[in-house]
C-alpha positions in Angstrom: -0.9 9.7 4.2 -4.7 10.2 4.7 -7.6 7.4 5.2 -10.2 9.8 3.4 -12.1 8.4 0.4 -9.7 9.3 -2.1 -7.2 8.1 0.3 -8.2 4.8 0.9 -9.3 4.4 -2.7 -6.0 5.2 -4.0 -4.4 3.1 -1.9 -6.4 0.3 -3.7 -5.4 1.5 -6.9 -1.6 0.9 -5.9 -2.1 -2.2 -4.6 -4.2 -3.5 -7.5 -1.5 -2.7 -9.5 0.9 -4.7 -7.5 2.7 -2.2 -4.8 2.6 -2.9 -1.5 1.1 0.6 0.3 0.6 1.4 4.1 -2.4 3.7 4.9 -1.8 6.0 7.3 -5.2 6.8 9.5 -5.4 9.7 12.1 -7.5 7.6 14.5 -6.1 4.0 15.7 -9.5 2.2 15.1 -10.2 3.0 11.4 -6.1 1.9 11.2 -7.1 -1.7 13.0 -10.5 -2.3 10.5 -8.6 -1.9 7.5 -6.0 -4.6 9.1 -8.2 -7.1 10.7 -11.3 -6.6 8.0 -9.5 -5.3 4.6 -12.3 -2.6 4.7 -12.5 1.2 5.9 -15.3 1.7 7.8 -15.4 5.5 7.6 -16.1 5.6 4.3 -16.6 2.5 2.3 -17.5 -0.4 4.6 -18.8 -2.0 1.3 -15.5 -2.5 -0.4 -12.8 -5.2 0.2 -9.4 -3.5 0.5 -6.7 -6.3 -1.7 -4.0 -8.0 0.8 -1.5 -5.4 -0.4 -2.5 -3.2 1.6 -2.2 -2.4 5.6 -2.3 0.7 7.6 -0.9 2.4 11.0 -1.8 5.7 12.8 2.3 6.2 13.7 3.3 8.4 10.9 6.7 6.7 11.2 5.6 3.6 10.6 4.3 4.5 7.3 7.1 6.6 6.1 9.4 4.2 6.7 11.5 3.2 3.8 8.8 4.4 1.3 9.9 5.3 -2.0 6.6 6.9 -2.6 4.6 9.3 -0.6 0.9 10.2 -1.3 -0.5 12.7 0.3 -4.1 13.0 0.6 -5.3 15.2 3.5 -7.3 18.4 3.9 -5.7 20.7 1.2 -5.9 23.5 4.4 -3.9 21.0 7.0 -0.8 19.7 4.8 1.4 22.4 6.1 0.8 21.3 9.5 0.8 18.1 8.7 4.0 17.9 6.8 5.9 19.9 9.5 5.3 17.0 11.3 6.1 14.4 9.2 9.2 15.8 6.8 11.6 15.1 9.1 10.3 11.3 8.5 10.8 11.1 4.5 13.1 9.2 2.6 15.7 11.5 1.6 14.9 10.6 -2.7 11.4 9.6 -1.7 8.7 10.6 -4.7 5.8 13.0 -3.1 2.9 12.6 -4.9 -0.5 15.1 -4.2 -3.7 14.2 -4.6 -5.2 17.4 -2.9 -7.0 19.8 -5.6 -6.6 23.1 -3.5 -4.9 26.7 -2.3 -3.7 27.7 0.3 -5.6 30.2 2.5 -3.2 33.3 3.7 -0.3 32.1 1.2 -2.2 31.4 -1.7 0.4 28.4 -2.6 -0.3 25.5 -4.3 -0.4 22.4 -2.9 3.1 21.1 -4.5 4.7 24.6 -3.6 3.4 23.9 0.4 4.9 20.7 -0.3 7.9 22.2 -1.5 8.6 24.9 1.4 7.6 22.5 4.6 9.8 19.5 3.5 12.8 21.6 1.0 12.1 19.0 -1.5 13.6 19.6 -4.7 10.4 20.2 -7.4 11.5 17.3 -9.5 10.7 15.5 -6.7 7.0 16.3 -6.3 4.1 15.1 -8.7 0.1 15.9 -8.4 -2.4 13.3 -9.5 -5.7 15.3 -11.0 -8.7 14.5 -13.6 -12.2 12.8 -12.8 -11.7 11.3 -9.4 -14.7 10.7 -7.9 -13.9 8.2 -5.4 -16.8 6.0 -5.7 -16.9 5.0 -8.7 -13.4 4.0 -8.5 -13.8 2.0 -5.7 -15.9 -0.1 -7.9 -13.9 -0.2 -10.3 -16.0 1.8 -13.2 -13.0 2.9 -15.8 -11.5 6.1 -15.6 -8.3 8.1 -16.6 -6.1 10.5 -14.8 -3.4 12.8 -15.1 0.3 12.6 -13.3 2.2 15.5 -13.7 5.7 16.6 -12.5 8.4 18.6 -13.8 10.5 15.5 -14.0 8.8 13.7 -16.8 10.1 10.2 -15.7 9.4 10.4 -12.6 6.2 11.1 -13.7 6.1 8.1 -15.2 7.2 6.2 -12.9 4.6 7.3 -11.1 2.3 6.2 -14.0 3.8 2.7 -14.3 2.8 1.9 -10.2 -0.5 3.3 -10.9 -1.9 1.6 -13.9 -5.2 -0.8 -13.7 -7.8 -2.7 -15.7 -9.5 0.3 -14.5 -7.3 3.1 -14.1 -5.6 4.8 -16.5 -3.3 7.6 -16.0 -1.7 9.8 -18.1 1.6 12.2 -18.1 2.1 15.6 -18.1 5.2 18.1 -17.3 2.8 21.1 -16.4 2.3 20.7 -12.8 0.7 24.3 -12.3 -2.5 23.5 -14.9 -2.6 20.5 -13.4 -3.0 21.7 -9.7 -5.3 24.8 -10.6 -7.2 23.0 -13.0 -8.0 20.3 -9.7 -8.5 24.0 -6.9 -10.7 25.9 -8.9 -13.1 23.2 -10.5 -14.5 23.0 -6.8 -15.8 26.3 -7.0 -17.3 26.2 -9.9 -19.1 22.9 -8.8 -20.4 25.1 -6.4 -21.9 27.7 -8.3 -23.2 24.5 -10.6 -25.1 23.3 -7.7 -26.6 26.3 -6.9 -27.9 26.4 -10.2 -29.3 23.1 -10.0 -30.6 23.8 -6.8 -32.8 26.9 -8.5 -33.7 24.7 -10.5 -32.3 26.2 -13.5 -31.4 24.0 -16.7 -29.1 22.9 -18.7 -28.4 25.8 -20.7 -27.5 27.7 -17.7 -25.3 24.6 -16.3 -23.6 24.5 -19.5 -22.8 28.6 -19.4 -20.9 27.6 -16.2 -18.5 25.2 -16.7 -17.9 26.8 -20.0 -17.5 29.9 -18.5 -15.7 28.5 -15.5 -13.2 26.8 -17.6 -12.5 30.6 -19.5 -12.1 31.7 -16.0 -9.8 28.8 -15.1 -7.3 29.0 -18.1 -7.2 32.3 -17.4 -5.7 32.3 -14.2 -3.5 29.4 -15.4 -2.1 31.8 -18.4 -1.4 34.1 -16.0 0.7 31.6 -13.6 2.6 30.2 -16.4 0.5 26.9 -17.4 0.2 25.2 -21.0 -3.6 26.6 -21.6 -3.5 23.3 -23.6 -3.9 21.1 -20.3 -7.4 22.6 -19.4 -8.9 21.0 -22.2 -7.8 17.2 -21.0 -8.3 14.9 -18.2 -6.9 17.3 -15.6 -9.0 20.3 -16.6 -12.4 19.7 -18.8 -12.8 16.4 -17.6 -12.5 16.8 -13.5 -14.5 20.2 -14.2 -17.6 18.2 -15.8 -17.4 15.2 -13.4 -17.5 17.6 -10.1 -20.2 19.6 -11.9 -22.9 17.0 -12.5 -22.3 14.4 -10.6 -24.5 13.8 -7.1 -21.5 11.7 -6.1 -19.4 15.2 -5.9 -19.7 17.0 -2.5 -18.9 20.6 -4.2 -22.3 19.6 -6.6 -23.8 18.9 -3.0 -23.3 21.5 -1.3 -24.0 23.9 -3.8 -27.5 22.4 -4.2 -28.3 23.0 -0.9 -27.0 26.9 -1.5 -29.1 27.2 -4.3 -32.5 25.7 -2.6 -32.1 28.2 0.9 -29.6 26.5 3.2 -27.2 28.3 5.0 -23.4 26.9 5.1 -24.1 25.5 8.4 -27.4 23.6 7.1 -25.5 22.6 3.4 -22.6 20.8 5.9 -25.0 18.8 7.4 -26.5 17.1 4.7 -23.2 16.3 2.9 -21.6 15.6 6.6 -18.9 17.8 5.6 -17.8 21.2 4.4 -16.8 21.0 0.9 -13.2 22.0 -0.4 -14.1 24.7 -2.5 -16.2 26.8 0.0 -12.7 27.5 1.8 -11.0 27.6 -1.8 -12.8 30.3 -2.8 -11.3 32.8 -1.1 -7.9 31.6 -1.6 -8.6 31.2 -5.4 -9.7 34.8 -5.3 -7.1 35.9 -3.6 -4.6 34.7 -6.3 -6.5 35.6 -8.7 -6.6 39.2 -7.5 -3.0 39.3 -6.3 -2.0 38.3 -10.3 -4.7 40.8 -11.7 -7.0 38.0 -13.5 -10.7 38.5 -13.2 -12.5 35.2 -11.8 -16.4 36.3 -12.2 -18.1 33.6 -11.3 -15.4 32.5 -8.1 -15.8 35.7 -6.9 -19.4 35.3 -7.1 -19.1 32.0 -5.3 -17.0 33.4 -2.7 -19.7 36.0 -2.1 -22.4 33.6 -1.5 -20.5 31.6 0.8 -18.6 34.0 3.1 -20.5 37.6 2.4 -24.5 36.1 2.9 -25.4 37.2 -1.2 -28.2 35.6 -2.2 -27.4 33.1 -5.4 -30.4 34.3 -7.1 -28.8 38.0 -6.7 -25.6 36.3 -8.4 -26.8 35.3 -11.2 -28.3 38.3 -11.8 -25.3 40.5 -11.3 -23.4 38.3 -13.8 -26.0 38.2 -16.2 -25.3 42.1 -16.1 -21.6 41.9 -16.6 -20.2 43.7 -19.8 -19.9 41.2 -22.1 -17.0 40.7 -24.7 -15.9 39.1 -27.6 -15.2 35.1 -26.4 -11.9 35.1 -27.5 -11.0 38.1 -25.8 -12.5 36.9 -22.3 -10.2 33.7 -22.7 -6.8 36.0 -23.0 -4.5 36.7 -19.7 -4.1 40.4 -20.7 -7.9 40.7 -21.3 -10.0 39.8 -18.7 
């Protein structure tokens, strides 16, 4: 459900591993390319869709007797989205995320959204995280990923439709690591690409996703995760891919921050707003609301929403209090 990038390129990673999948595309026309040409021409013109797959813009069209559900919109539009489509669903249908943010107001995750729109038992819902960037897996370049859900079969079940010559997931049972692990690596991409946009170096981009993925398993101790699952596919690894990659819009758009543009100015060059501008408040909001201390989010959220200058942000957490490391990566300790 979603013709995105990651949409459309998952849906080629189902169907090269044999299942039949239906795209479902807001708009009619992008829903008749990918028929009549195999391709989507939104997003990559350049790469042949396999026979397996078809799409519709009638949501229940797609739904229709599907065992599994991928959803893959706008992390901030799945609740309205799903109030329209849950009275659609299979009754033991498999919903599987592949959106990596929180939810502004609630501060849910995706899975609990998920979970309150459609009454869906959790065993029932999975998340797919880890180095995703879409175009690279559109040509196929080898990568591994992470499918978590409660229900550890299911999960890999999950794993079993899923599994390429180029795609390799893994399993996990800790759904919440998973998820924040995916939210608040977008934010810290940000603050990355402001740094790169300075033009400072690689020690300082090295101090941030350290330091972001402190703040990370932080938050996740606090909500219950395995601290364990922020050093795999689903925590270090999606961190350091959306970090230093150009092909990541977070990385993009923080550039742009860094070298002088506005949030209006940074959307225009990657064509779009990036998740974690909008996640930033909602990961701070969480973060607040459980008492964990998220430096450099909050710093991010500054920048983006409050006009601070990311020069002035890098000075202010230069002159934080420091601590012992160990200390800093405790729940009770911040």
């Amino acid at each position: 459900m979603g013709a995105g990038s990651w949409g459309t390129v998952f849906a080629k990673i189902l169907a090269d591993a044999g299942t039949p999948v239906t795209i479902w595309a807001r708009r009619a026309s992008v829903a008749a390319a990918v028929n009549a040409d195999h391709r989507n021409p939104d997003y990559f013109p350049d790469i042949e869709l396999p026979p397996l797959v078809s799409a519709t813009s009638d949501p229940a069209e797609a739904l229709a007797g599907a065992d599994l559900v991928v959803l893959s919109v706008p992390s901030q539009t799945l609740r309205g989205n799903l109030a329209e489509w849950s009275g659609l669903l299979e009754p033991h249908s498999t919903l599987l995320s592949l959106m990596k943010g929180i939810e502004l107001g609630t501060t849910e995750r995706m899975t609990e959204v998920i979970a309150e729109v459609t009454g869906a038992a959790e065993s029932r819902i999975a998340v797919l995280s880890g180095p995703n960037l879409a175009r690279e897996i559109a040509e196929q370049q080898p990568t591994a990923s992470v499918v978590a859900c409660i229900d550890h079969g299911r999960a890999v079940d999950i794993q079993k439709a899923v599994t390429t010559g180029y795609f390799r997931p893994y399993t996990n049972t800790d759904v919440v690591g998973c998820e924040l692990g995916g939210a608040v690596k977008n934010v810290i991409a940000l603050a990355y690409g402001m740094a790169a946009g300075m033009g400072l170096g690689d020690n300082t981009k090295a101090t941030i996703i350290t330091r972001g993925l402190a703040e990370t398993t932080r938050l996740g101790m606090r909500l219950g995760a395995d601290p364990t699952t922020f050093a795999g596919l689903a925590g270090l690894g999606d961190l350091v891919a959306t970090c230093s990659s150009p092909l990541s819009r977070n990385h993009t758009f923080g550039e742009q921050l860094g070298l002088g543009a506005t949030l209006e100015e940074a959307a225009r060059v990657t064509k779009q707003t990036a998740e974690g501008v909008k996640s930033c408040r909602s990961i701070t909001d969480l973060a607040r609301k459980v008492g964990v201390e998220m430096p450099i989010c909050d710093a991010v959220e500054r920048v983006c929403h409050e006009g601070l200058d990311p020069r002035a942000a890098v000075a202010e957490l230069m002159g934080r209090e420091t601590k012992p490391e160990t200390d800093s990566l405790r729940s009770d300790n911040d």
